[in-house]
C-alpha positions in Angstrom: -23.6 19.8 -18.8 -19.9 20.1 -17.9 -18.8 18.5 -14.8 -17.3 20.0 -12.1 -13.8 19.1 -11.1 -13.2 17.3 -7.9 -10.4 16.7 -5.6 -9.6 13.5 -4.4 -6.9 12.1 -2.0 -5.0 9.3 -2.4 -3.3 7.3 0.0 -0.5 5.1 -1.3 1.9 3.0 0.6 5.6 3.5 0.8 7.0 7.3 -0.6 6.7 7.8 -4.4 8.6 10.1 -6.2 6.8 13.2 -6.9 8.3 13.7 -10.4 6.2 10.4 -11.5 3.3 11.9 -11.2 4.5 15.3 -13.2 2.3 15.1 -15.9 -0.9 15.7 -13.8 -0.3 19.5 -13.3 -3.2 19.8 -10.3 -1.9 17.4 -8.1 0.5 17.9 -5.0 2.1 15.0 -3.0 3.3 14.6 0.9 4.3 11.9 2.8 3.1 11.0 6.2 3.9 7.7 8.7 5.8 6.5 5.5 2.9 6.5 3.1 2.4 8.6 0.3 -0.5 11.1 0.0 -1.5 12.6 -3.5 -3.9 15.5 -3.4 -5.1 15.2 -7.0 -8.2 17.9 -8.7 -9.1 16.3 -11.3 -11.4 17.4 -13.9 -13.8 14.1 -14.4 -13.6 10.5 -13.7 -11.7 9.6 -16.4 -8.8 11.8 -15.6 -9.1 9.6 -11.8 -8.9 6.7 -13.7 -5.9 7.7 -15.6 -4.3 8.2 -12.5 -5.1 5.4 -10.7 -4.0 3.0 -13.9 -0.7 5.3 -14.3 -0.2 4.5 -10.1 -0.9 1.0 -11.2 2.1 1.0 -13.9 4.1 2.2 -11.0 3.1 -1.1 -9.0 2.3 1.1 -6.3 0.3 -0.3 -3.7 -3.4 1.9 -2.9 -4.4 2.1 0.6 -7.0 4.2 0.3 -8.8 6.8 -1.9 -11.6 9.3 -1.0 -13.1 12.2 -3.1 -12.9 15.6 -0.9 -15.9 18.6 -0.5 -15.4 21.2 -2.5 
């Protein structure tokens, strides 16, 4: 069974540059009270996981993360 994709928002601190993130084609990013906020859909967990380790490289700092209803 193929899982369904989800979308998730992430909450980071400080504004990173959009065009980081460019590989991940679903995902938009806004900025609000000087934090960053990704809007990622992702297709599994994995895919999360890649782009929490790539925000990682980044040394950007997570302050939150939280999977949205679909």
């Amino acid at each position: 069974m193929a899982a369904e994709a989800q979308t998730y928002q992430i909450r980071a601190q400080g504004q990173l540059d959009a065009a980081r993130l460019a590989r991940y084609a679903a995902v938009s990013v806004c900025y609000v009270n000087g934090e960053t906020v990704i809007t990622a859909v992702l297709p599994d967990q994995s895919a999360l996981y890649g782009l929490i380790n790539r925000l990682r490289d980044l040394g950007v700092t997570l302050i939150a993360l939280q999977r949205e209803e679909n």
